[in-house]
C-alpha positions as CSV (number, residue, x, y, z in Angstrom):
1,X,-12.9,156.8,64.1
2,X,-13.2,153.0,65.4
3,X,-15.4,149.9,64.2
4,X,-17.7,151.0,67.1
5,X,-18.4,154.7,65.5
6,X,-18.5,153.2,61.8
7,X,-21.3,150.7,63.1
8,X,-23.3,152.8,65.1
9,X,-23.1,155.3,62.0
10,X,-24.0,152.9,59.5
11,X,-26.8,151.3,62.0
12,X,-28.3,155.3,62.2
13,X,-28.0,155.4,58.5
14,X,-29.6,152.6,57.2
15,X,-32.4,152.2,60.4
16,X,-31.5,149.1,61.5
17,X,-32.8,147.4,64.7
18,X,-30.9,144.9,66.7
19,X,-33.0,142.2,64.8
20,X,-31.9,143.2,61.9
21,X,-28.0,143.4,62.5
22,X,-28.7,139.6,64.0
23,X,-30.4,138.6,60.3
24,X,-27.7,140.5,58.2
25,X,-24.9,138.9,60.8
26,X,-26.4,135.5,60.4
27,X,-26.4,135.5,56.7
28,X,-22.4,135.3,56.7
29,X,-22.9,132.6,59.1
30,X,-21.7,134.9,62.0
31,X,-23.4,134.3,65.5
32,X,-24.2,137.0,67.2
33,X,-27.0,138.1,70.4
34,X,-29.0,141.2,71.1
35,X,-26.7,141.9,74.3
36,X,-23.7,141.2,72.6
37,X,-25.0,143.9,70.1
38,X,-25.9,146.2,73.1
39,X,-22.2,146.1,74.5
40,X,-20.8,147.2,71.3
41,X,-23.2,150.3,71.0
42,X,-22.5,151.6,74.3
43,X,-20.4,154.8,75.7
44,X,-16.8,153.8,75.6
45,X,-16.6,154.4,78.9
46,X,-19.4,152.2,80.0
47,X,-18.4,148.9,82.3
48,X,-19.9,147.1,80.1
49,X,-18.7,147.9,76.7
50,X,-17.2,145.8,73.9
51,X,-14.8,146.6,71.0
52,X,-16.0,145.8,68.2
53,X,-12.9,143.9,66.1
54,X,-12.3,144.0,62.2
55,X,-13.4,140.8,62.3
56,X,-17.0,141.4,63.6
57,X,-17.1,144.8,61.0
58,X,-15.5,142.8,58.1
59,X,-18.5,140.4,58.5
60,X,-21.1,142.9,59.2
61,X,-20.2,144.5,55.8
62,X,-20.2,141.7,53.9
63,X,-23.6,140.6,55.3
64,X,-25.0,144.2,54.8
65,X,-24.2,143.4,51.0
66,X,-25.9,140.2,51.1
67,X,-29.0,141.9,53.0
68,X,-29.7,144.7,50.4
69,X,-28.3,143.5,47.3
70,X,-29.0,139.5,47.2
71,X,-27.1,136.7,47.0
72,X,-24.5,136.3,44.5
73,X,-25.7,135.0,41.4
74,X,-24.1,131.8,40.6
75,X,-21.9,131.7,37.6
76,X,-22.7,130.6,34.0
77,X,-20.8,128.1,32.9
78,X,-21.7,127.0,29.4
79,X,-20.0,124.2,27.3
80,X,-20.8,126.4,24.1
81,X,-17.4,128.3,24.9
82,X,-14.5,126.3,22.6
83,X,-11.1,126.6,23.8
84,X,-9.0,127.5,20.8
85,X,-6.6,124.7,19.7
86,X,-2.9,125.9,19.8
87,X,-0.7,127.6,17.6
88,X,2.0,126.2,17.7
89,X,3.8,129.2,19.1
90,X,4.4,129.5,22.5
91,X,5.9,128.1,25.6
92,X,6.2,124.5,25.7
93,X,7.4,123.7,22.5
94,X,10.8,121.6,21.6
95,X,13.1,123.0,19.5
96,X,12.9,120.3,16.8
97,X,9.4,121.8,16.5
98,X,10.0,124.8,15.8
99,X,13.2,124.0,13.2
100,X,16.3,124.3,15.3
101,X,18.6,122.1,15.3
102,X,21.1,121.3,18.4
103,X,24.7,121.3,18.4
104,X,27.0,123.8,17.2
């Protein structure tokens, strides 16, 4: 199965027009017209027909996810979270401070 099949599948699935495959394209910041559209959803062994790359797919998926799920939420970051303070234990540490003593 190629990109082409997986995209004409998914645009049968999920009734999109070439309007829509534009928006969902354009909200990964990936350019892309009506006719380029129509070249990739032809016969194979039209004159006119495109390949569509894992490039153009990898985009059109990740736009999809934007399209029906929403933008990623941004991440909390609160300054309530304390870091612990260290053990003493651990990488890092000399061996005076932990009691040994060089030589021998």
């Amino acid at each position: 199965m190629t990109n082409n099949d997986i995209l004409k599948k998914l645009r049968v699935a999920l009734k999109l027009t070439d309007d829509d495959i534009v928006k969902i394209m354009s909200l990964v910041d990936f350019q892309v017209s009506k006719s380029e559209l129509g070249a990739l959803f032809r016969r194979d062994d039209h004159p006119k027909y495109m390949e569509c790359g894992d490039q153009f797919l990898r985009n059109f998926l990740n736009g999809l996810i934007i399209y029906l799920r929403g933008p990623m939420p941004a991440k909390k970051t609160s300054e309530s979270k304390k870091t612990k303070p260290s053990s003493g234990k651990g990488k890092g540490l000399r061996p005076k401070q932990l009691g040994i003593k060089k030589g021998n």
